[in-house]
N, C-alpha and C positions, 0 to 999 in steps of 0.2 A: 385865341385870347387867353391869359392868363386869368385863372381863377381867384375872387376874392376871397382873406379871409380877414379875421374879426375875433379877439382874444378879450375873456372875461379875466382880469386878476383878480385875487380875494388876497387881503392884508391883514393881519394881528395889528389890534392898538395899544404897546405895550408902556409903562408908564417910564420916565428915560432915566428916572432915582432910582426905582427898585428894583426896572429889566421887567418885571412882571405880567402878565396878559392883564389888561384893564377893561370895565365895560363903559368906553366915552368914543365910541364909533359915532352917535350923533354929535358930539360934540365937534368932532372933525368935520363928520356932514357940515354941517351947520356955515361952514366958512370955505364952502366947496361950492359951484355954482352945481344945480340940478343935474344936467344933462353930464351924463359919462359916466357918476360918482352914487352909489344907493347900498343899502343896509343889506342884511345878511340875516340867519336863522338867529345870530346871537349875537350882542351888542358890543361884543369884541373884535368886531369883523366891519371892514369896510371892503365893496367892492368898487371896482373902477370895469369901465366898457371902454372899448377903441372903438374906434372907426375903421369901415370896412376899407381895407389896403389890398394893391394888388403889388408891392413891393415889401418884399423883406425889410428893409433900409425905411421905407416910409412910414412902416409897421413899428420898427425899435424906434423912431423919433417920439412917434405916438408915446408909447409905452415911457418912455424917460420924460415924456413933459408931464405926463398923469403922475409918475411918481414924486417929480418934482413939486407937482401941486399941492399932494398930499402931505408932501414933508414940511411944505410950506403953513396947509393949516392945521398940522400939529405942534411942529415945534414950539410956538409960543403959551402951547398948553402943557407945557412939561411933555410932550408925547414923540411917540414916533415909532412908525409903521415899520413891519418886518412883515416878508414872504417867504413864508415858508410852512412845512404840511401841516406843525407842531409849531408853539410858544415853546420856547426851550423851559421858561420857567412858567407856571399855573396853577392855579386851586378850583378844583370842582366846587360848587354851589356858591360862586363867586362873581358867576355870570347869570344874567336873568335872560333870556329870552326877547328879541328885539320886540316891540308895542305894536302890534302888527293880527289882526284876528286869524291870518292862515298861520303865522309864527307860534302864535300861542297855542291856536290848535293843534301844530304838531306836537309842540311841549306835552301837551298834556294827554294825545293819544302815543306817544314813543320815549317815554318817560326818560330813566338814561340815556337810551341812543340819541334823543334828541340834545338832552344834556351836557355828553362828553362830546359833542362835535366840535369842540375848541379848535376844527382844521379850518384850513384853505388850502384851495387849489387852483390850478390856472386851465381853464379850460379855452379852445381854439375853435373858429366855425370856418368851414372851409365851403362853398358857392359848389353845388352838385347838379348836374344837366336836367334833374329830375326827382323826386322822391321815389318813385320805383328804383333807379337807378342805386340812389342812395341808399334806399336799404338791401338790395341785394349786396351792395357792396362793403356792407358793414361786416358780413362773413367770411370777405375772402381777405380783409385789412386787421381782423381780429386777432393774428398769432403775431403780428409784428406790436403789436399795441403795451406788453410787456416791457421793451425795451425801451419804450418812452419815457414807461415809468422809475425804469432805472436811471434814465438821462435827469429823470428831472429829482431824484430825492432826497427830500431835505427835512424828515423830519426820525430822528434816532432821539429823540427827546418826548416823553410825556408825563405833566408833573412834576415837572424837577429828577425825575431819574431816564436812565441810559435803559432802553427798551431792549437796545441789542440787534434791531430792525434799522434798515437805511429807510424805510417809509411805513413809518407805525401808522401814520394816519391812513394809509390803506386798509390797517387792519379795522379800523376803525370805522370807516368809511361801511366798510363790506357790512356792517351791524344793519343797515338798513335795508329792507324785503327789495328793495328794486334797484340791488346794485351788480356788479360784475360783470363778467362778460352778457351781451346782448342777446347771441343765439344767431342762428340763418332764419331769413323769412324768404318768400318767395316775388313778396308784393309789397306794398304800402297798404294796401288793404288787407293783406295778413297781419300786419306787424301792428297796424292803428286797431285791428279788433283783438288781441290779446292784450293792448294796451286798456280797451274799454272794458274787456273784463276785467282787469287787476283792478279801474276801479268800481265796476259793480261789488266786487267780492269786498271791501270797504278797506281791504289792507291798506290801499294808498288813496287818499283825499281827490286828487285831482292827477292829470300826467306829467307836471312839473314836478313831482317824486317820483318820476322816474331819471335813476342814475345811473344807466347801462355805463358801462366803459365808453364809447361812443355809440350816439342816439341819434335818431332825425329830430332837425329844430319840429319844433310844434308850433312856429310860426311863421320857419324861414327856411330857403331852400338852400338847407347846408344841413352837413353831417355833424356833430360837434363831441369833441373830445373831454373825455370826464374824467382819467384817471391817473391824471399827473398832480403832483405836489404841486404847490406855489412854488416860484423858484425864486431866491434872493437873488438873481443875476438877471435884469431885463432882456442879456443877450439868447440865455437859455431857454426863456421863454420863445423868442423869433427862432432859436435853431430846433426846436421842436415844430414849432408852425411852420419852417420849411419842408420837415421831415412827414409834418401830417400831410399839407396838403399833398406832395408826391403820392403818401401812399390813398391816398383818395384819386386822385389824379389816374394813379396807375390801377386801381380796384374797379372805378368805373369802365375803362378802358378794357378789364377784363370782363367785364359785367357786357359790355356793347359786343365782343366777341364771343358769348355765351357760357361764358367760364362758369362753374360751380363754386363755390365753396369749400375747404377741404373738408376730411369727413373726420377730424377730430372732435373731441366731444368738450361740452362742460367740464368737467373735471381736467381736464388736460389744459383749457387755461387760464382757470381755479388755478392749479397748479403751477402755471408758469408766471402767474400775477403774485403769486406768495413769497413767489422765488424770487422775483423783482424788488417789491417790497422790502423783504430780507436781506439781499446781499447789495442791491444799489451797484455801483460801474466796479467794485472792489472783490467782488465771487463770479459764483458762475449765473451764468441766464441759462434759460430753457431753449436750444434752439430751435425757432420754428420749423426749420427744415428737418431734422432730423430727431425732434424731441428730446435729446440728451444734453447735458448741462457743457456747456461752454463759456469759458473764461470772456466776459462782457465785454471788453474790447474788440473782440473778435466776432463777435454778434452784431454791435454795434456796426463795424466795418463790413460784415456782408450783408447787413440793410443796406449801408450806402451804396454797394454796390450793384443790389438791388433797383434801387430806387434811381439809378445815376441816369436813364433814361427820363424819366418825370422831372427829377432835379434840373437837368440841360434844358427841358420843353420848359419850367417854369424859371429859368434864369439862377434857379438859386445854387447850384451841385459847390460853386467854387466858396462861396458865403458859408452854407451850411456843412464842406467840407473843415472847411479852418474853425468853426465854430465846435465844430463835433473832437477835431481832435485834441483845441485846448484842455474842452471838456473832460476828455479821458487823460489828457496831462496833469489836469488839477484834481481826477477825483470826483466821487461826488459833491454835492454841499452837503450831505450827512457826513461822509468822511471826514470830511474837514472841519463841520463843529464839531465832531464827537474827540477829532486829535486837539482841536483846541481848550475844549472843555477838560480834557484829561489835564492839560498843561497848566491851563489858570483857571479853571472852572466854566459854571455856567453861564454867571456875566458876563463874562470875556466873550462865550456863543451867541448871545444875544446882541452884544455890542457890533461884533462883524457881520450878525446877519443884517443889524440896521445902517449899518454902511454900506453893506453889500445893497440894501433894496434902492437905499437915494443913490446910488452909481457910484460912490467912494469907493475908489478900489487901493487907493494906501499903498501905489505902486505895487500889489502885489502881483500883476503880469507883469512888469514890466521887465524884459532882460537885458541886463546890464554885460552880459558877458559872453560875446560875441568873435574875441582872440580865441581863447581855450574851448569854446563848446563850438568852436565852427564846425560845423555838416556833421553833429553829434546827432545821432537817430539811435536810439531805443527803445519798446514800447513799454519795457516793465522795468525801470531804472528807479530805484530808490533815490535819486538826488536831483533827478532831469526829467522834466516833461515830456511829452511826445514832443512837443513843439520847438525841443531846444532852449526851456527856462528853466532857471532854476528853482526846484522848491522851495518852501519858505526856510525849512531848517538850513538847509545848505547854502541860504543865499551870500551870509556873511562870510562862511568857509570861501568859497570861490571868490567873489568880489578879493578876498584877501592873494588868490596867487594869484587871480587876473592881474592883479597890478602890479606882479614879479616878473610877467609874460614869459614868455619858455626860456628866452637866454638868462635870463635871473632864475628860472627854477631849474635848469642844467649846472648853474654853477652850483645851488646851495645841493644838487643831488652831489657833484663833485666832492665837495665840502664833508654829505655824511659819507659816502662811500669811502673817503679817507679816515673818520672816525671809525667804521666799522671795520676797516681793516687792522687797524690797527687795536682796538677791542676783540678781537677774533671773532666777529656777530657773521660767521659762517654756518654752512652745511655742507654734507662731502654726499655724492649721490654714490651708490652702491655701483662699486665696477671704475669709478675717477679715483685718481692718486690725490690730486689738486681738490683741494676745498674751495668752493666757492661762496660769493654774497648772499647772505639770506635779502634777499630780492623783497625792498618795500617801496610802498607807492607814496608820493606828497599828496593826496586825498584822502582825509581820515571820513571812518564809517562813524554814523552818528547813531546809536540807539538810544531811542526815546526813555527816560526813568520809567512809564507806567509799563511798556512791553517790559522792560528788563524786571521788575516786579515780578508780572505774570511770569515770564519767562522762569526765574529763580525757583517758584514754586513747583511751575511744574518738573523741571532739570531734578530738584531736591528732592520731590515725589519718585523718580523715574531712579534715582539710585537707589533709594530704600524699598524699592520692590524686588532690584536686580541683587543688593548685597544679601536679601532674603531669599533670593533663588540661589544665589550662589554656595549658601549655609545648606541648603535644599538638596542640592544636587549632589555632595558631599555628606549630607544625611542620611535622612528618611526617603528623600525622594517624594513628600505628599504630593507635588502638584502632577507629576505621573499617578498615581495613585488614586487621581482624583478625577482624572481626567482631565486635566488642565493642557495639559501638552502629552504629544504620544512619546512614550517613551524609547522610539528609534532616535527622535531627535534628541536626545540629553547621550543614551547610548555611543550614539554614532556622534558627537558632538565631536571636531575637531581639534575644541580647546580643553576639551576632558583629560587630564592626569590625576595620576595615582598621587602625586603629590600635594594634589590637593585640598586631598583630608589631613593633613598634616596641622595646619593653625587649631588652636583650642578652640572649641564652640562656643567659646563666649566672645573672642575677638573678632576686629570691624578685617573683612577682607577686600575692602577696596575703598585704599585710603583716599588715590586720588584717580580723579576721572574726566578724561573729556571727552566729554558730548557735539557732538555735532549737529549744528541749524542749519536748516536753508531756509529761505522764503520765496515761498512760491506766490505767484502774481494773482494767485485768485483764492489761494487758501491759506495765506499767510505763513506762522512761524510752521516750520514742519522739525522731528528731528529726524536726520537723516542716517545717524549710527552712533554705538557707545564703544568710548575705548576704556576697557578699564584693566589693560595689563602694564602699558611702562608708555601712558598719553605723552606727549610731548607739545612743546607749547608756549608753556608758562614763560619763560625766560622771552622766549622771541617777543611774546605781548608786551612787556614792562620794556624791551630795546626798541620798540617803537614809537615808545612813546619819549622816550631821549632821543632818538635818532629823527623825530617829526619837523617837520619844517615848519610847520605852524603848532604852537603852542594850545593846551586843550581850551574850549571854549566855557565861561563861565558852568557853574553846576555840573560838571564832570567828575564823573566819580575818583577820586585820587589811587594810585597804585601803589602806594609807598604799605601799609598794610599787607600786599601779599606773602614779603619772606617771613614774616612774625606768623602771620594766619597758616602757612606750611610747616613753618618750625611748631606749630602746638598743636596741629594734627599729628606728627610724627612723636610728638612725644609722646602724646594721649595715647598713639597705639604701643607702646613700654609693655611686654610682659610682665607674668606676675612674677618673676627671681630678675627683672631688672634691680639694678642700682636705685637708689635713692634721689640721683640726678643722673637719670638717662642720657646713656651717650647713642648720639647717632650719625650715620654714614651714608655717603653714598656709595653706592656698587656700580660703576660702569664698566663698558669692554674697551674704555677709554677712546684717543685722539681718534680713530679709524669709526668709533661709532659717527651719525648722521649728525647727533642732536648732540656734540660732545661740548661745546659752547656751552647750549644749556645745563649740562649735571654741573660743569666749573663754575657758571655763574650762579647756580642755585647755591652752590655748596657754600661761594666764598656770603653770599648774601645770608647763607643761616648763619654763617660761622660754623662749619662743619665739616669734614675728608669729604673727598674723592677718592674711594681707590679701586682698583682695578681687581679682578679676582686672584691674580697672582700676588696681590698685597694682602691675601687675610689667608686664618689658618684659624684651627680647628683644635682649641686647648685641653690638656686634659680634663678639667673643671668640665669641659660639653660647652663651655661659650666663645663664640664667636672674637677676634682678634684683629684687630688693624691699623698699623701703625704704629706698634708695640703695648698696646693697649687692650681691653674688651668693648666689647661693641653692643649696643643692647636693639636698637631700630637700624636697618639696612634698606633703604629706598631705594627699592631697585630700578638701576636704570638700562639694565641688559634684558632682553631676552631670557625668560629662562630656560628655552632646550639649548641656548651658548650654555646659562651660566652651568646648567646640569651636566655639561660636557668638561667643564673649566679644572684644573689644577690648581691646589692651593698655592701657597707662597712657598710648602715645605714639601710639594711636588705630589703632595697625592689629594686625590679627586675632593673638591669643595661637597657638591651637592650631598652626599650621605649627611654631612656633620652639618651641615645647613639646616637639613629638615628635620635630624632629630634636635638641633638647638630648637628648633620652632615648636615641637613636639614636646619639649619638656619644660618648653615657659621661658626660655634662656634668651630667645631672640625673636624678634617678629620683623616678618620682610612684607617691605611694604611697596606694592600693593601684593599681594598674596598667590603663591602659586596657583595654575588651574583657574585665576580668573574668567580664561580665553573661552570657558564653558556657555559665561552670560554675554559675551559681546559679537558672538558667531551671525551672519547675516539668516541663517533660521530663523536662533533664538529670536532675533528682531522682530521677525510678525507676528509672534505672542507678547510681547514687551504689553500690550493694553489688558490680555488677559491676566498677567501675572500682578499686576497694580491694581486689578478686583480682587484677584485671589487672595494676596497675601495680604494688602491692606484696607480692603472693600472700601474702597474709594475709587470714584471715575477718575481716568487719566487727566490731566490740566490740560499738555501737550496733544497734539495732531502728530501723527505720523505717516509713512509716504505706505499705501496698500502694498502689499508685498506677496508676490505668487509663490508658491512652493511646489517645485517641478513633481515630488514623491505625495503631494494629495490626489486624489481620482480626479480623473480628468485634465488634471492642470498642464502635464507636460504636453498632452495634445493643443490646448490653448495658446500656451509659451510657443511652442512650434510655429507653430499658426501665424503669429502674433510678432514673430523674432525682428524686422526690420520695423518695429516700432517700440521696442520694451528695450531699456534699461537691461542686463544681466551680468551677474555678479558670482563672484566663486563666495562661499560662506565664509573663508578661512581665508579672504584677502585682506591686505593694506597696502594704504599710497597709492590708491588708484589701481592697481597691478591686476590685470587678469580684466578688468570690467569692460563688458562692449556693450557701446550703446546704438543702439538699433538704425536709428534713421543716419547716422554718420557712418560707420560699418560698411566697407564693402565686399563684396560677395563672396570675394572668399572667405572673410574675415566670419560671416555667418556661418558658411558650409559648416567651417571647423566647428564653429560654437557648436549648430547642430548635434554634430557627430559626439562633442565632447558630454551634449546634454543627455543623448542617445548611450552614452558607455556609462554614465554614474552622475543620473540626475539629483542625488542626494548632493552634492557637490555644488547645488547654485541656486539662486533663486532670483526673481526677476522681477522690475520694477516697471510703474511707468514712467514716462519723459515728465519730471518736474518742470515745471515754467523756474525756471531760475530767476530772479532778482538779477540786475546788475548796476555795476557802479561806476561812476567814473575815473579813470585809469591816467595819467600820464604815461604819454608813449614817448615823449623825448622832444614834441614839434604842438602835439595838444589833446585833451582828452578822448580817451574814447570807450564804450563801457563794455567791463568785462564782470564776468557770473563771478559772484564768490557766496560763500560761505560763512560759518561762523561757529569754533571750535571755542565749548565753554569748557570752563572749570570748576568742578564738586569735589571739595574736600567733605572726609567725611569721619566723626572721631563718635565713640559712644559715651552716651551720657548716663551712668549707672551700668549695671549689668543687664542681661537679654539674649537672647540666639537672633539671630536676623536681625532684621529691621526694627525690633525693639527697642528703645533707648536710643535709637542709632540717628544723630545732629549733624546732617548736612549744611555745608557753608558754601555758598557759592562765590566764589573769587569776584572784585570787581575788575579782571584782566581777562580777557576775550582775545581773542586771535582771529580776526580776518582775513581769511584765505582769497586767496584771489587767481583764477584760472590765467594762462598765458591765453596771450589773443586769439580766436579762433576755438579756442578748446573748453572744455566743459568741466576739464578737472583742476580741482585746484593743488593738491598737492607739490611742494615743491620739487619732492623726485622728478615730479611730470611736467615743469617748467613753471609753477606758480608760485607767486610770492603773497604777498600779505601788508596789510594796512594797521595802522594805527586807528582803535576801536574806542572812540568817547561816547560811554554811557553815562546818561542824564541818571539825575538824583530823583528816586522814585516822588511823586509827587505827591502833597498835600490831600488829604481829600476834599473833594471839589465840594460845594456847597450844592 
């Protein structure tokens, strides 16, 4: 027979004018019948009891008439109930203590903790063969009991501010002597006399304070669940109760077969409840199997797989399957008020959580688009659910080409690919005579204004460390000196030339830069690498955004700004014996370069040359010439071991009169010789040390751990390690040289091996990112592929300084969307990848 079980909800009574937590919980009592409905430690709380169900389905009926009752007698009091861990909006000493002699007793023996309990939580009773049973089996269902918590959290609010926590009211919670994990007992008569001593010892009044994570009733023969949030979704509540009872089901079942406990301790999951609380379904979980942090859907997933035995026995596996994977499709409910609150603030979080509790779901499951995302499966897609819905942001986007359906979105690609050829919006891959499409997709990427904010700062941080290191490395040398970095690696640096003491020590030597993002599915933005010798880019972002089939979506940041914002970067960098009105140029190695679209389209957009190195010469005066003219800024858009090789226009070698024009104040080439020093894959796994060092400040940005074959011990680990790490040559671009480990086949190792074994200075190795992906037109209907996201920092100085002194980063609002061909991991277009049109939102208001 199927086991019963029986769910307590606790509700917030918030007032529906202000959003606010209110104390009128009897006031709601009050027009509620007795039975199902009773008070709480604090008068802001209503709870609701179900009826014992031995059906999942008879269980959410339950649960949605209760809700509906209580909507029923608040509404007409200005009021209305939310669940969840946290009141988004509250004031301490606002709330008094329900009228009740055990309530007030606690008040006044646990003074704040009894105070700030402003939560709720939904706890579950699940029918056990026995209380012996029951509590042996509380030890061996204890490491799975973390992930519940993540299933269910919903409170990243306390007070009116952002905690930073997906379940603060954990943290909260745990304030009281008899909370956390329960411990192994061997007996009911072991576990009821440590109970009677906790309260001889006076710490706790009676044993209804006690709040193990799950506890035996103390009056009924169920195990019951204490450390779940409230959930504003009635369904998240039952896909929990399916997931307890299994793992109760399946606990006893091990308890009947004599199974032990495992032999991890308190602290271990102390620790994996923190971690729950913290990071919600959006980081990593603790896995119980193995103790090490794993990306939550994947924890999630081998519960069920776990438990798909008990789930079958109890009818529920197919129910609590499709429940569990919307749930990792939509997120937590912390995730989702904290990106709504970002967008309209707080009211807006409280408003959906109290639609969310009366069952208003404002279409927000519902999928409309079912031509283009047919048999679309991804589990870390930035636009698409697990489940094949659309996210809220993306819903309009899509609805909008769904109704083109693919023979309308093949003509309008028609349509641009005859603009773009006729525009020249090509690229020529190294080794083709023929130019081809620069390859974009009808699906633009949407970044949120408040990421692109964060974002910005940290990108602007992250140059003015690197353009202080680059002044560094061409100097003194302090951060060798100091111990910051060994100095084989600046020595032995790749991107190290002689020419790169050449610029005056007061000029910016990395005008323009772009950076590279990934998002990884559990650790969000990462950056992935810095280009700061001749990035490329800029043009291709701004032709996406003319070339797009759908037009940007209200609040999108406008691109028209970018050629002005690069023409006064280039001029700001003017030596000191420039003109009066700086003239500037571009340098390319012309039509044959990759990116030769972009220098033409930049140049014609500043109003400025293009020329080629056989168009400038080297006048007697010492200044630069091009186009019968002097030249004061040269953006370079070559190479410079080409241009160091190049021929003037009057046949003898450019680079000498190049770098003594730079050398004597005459010209400044931008971005600056010997950049290649700070963007080497080394340098990369100092980049956090050098943003203490040079500007004692923590980094904003995350970055991807980075091994170094030449530290102790590491090339033995990398070895070891090779068919699952990422590895990279330090001195590559466009993909070239990098093998990544689980796709690699064996021979393709050996060699790496052997290459790592002759000049392991030469590489360093990463692990497998969880990529993002997006969804892609492939000609017939969507399907998602991993990209990227190449930013833009300009950077000019403001006054004089060495480094990062003075030095005013601007981050472009044009982004570049990289997009891997299908199948593949890399997005460059050398290696078959193309790129999206990128609408960033307009940073937002601050929230209230």
């Amino acid at each position: 027979m199927v086991v019963a079980v029986g769910v307590e909800e606790e509700f917030h009574v918030v007032d529906v004018e202000s959003r606010t937590l209110v104390p009128r919980a009897r006031a709601v009592l009050d027009r509620l019948p007795e039975r199902g409905f009773t008070t709480e430690l604090q008068q802001s709380i209503v709870e609701a009891n179900s009826r014992p169900h031995r059906s999942l389905a008879a269980l959410l009926r339950d649960l949605q008439a209760s809700r509906r009752a209580l909507n029923a007698a608040a509404e007409p009091l200005g009021l209305a109930l939310v669940a969840a861990g946290t009141a988004p909006l509250a004031q301490l000493g606002s709330i008094d203590p329900t009228d009740d002699p055990r309530y007030r007793r606690m008040a006044e023996n646990y003074r704040v903790v009894a105070e700030e309990q402003l939560i709720c939580g939904a706890q579950v009773h699940v029918d056990v063969p026995d209380r012996d049973t029951g509590v042996i089996a509380m030890g061996l269902l204890a490491p799975w009991l973390p992930v519940l918590l993540a299933l269910s959290a919903s409170s990243p609010f306390w007070l009116g501010s952002d905690t930073g926590y997906a379940s603060w009211r954990t943290l909260l919670w745990q304030r009281w002597p008899t909370t956390g994990p329960a411990g192994s007992f061997a007996s009911a008569a072991e576990y009821d006399a440590t109970i009677a001593g906790l309260v001889r010892s006076g710490v706790i009044s009676d044993t209804g304070m006690v709040y193990y994570d799950v506890r035996p009733s103390a009056h009924l023969q169920t195990l019951e669940l204490r450390i779940c949030d409230a959930c504003p979704r009635a369904e998240t509540v039952v896909m929990i109760t399916g997931l307890f009872r299994a793992l109760v089901v399946d606990a006893c079942a091990d308890v009947a077969a004599g199974a032990e406990p495992p032999r991890r301790g308190q602290e271990w999951l102390r620790a994996a409840t923190w971690r729950a609380a913290r990071s919600g379904l959006e980081g990593d979980l603790v896995d119980p199997a193995t103790g090490l942090p794993v990306p939550a859907p994947r924890v999630v997933r081998s519960l069920l797989t776990r438990l798909r035995p008990a789930l079958e026995q109890t009818g529920d596996w197919d129910a609590v399957v499709e429940l569990a994977e919307a749930a990792l499709g939509r997120g937590s409910a912390a995730h989702r008020l904290r990106r709504l609150a970002l967008r309209e603030g707080r009211r807006a979080a409280v408003d959906l959580l109290v639609a969310e509790t009366r069952g208003d779901r404002r279409g927000r499951d519902q999928s409309a688009h079912r031509g283009l995302l047919r048999g679309y499966r991804a589990e870390q897609d930035e636009a698409v659910t697990v489940t094949g819905e659309s996210r809220e942001p993306y819903r309009a986007v899509l609805e909008q080409l769904e109704r083109q359906e693919s023979a309308g979105l093949r003509s309008r690609i028609r349509e641009r690919d005859a603009r773009q050829w006729r525009d020249g919006v090509t690229f020529r891959v190294d080794g083709e005579d023929q130019a081809r499409l620069f390859p974009y997709d009808v699906v633009p990427r949407l970044v949120d204004g408040g990421e692109w904010r964060d974002l910005s700062l940290g990108l602007a941080q992250r140059l003015r460390a690197l353009e202080a290191y680059t002044h560094d490395a061409y100097g003194e040398r302090t951060a060798v000196r100091d111990g910051v970095l060994p100095a084989r690696l600046l020595e032995g640096s790749a991107g190290l030339r002689d020419a790169g003491r050449a610029p005056l020590p007061g000029s910016v030597r990395i005008h323009v830069a772009g950076m590279d993002l990934v998002r990884d599915a559990a650790q969000g933005w990462l950056v992935l690498e810095d280009n700061l010798r001749v990035p490329s880019g800029i043009a291709y972002a701004l032709a996406a955004r003319g070339l797009g089939v759908l037009g940007p979506g209200p609040g999108t940041l406008s691109l028209d700004t970018v050629p002005d914002l690069l023409r006064r970067t280039l001029l700001a960098a003017a030596p000191p014996l420039a003109a009066a009105d700086p003239v500037l140029a571009i340098v390319s190695d012309g039509p044959q370069n990759s990116a030769w679209y972009e220098h033409r389209t930049l140049a014609a957009a500043m109003g400025v040359g293009v020329f080629t190195p056989d168009q400038l010469t080297i006048g007697q005066d010492g200044r630069v010439r091009a186009g019968g003219g002097p030249v004061d800024v040269l953006y370079r858009r070559i190479d410079e071991d080409d241009l160091a090789k190049a021929m003037g226009e009057d046949g003898v070698p450019l680079w000498p009169g190049l770098l003594a024009a730079v050398e004597s104040g005459r010209l400044a080439l931008a971005n600056a010789p010997g950049n290649g020093v700070a963007d080497d894959k080394a340098l990369y796994a100092f980049v956090p040390r050098l943003i203490r060092y040079y500007l004692g400040e923590e980094p904003l940005l995350a970055q991807v751990p980075t091994l170094l074959p030449t530290d102790d011990g590491r090339l033995d680990e990398i070895l070891e390690r090779l068919p699952e790490l990422v590895v990279k040559p330090v001195d590559g671009h466009g993909g070239a040289g990098v093998v990544i480990g689980p796709y690699a086949s064996p021979e393709e190792l050996a060699r790496l091996r052997a290459a790592l074994l002759e000049a392991p200075d030469r590489w360093v190795a990463q692990d497998v990112v969880s990529l993002t992906s997006h969804p892609t037109f492939d000609g017939e209907r969507l399907e998602p592929r991993v990209v990227d996201l190449r930013a833009f920092v300009l950077a000019e100085r403001d006054g004089s300084g060495p480094g990062a002194v003075g030095l005013r980063p601007t981050v472009l609002p044009a982004a570049l969307t990289r997009v891997a061909a299908g199948g593949s991991l890399i997005v460059n277009s050398s290696r078959g990848g193309g790129a999206k049109d990128t609408w960033i939102g307009a940073a937002p208001a601050c929230a209230d």
